[in-house]
N, C-alpha and C positions, 0 to 999 in steps of 0.2 A: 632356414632363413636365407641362405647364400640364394637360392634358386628366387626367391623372392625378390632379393636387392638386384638382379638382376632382371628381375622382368620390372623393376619400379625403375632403374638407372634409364634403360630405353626410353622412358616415357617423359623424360627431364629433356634431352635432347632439345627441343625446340623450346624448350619454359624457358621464362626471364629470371623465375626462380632457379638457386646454382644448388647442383646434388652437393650433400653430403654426407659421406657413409656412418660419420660415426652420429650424425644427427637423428639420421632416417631410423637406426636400430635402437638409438633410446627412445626415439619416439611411437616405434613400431612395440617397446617394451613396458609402454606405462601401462600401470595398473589399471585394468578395466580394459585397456583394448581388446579387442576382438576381430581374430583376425579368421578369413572362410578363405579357404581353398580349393578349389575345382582341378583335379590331376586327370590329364587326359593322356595316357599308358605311363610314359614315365615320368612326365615332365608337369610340372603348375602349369595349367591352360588359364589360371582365371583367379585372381586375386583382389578379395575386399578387405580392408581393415578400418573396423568405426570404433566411435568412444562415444560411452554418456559424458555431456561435458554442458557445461552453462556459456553462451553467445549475447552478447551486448546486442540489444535492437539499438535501432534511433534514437529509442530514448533512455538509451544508457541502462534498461532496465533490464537485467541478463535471464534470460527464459531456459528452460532445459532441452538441448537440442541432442539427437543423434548425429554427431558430424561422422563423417565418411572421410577419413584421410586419404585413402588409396583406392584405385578401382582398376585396375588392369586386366583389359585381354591380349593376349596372345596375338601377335598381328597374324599369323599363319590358323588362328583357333578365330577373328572376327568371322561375323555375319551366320554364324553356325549356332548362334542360339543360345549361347556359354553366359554372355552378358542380360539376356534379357531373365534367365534362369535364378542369376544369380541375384537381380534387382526383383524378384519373384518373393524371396526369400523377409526381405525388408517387411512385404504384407505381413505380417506377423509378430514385428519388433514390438509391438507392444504387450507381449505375451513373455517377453524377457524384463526379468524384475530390474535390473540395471537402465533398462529401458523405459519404461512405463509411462513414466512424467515425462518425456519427452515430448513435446509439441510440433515438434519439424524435424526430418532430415535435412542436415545443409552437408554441400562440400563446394571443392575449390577445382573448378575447370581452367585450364591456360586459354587464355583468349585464341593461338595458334592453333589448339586442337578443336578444329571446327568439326571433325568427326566423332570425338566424344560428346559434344556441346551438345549437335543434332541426337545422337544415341538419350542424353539424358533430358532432353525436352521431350524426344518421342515416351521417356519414362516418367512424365509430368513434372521434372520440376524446371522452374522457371526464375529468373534474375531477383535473387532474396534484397529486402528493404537496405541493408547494408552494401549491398555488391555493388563497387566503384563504377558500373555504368549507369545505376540511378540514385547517387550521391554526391558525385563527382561532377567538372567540368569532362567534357568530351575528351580533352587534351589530357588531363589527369587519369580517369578513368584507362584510356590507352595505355597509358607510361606505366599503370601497374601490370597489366600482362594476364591479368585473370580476370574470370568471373565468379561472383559467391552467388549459388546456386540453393533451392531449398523448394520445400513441400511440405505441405501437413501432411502429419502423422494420420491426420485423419483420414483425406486422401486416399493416403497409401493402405490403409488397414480396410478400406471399405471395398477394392479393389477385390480380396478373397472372397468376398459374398457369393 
């Protein structure tokens, strides 16, 4: 878990959002999370942790979503293949009973990491019905610092064919 909190602590750097360690470990410890590790000789090169968990749409109506808390590469481990490997994995999440009735992948992109943003559009997903730049004024949307990001399940499962 230590090599974890440190390859997640890096990645807070630029967020609006502020680390906190003892937040990140009981949130990294709820029931159901699921957490994938990629160890490239000795070290974590590549770090996903999701949860089954229910997301309010627009109309307040909560759907079953796979959220994605964490997704880290290795800045010395990018463009080598680790990331796209690892979002490979996802084609299949409906094959996990905890998963099943999920509808969409969502997670939360920092508006400053412009090179996660790109990495996870080139991985189909795209600005979810919630996400502060199409809910929001412009001005508001800014001041939150992120993007809520998402894709069907469908999508993603038709992808392995």
């Amino acid at each position: 878990m230590h090599c974890i909190m440190i390859l997640t602590l890096s990645s807070y750097d630029s967020s609006s959002m502020k680390w906190n360690m003892a937040n990140k470990i009981k949130e990294l410890s709820e029931p159901g999370m699921y957490q994938v590790v990629l160890r490239d000789d000795e070290r974590i090169a590549c770090f996903m942790s999701l949860l089954s968990c229910k997301e309010a749409n627009l109309k307040r109506k909560l759907i079953p979503v796979a959220y994605i808390y964490e997704f880290h590469v290795l800045p010395e481990c990018q463009g080598k293949g680790l990331g796209a490997w690892m979002m490979s994995i996802l084609e299949r999440i409906h094959e996990v009973p905890e998963f099943s009735a999920c509808q969409k992948l969502m997670l939360t992109c920092q508006r400053g990491n412009t090179k996660a943003l790109a990495f996870y559009q080139k991985h189909g997903f795209v600005p979810d019905e919630i996400c502060p730049s199409r809910c929001l004024s412009k001005t508001e949307a800014i001041q939150t610092g992120y993007y809520i990001l998402s894709q069907s399940i469908k999508n993603i499962t038709t992808r392995q064919a």
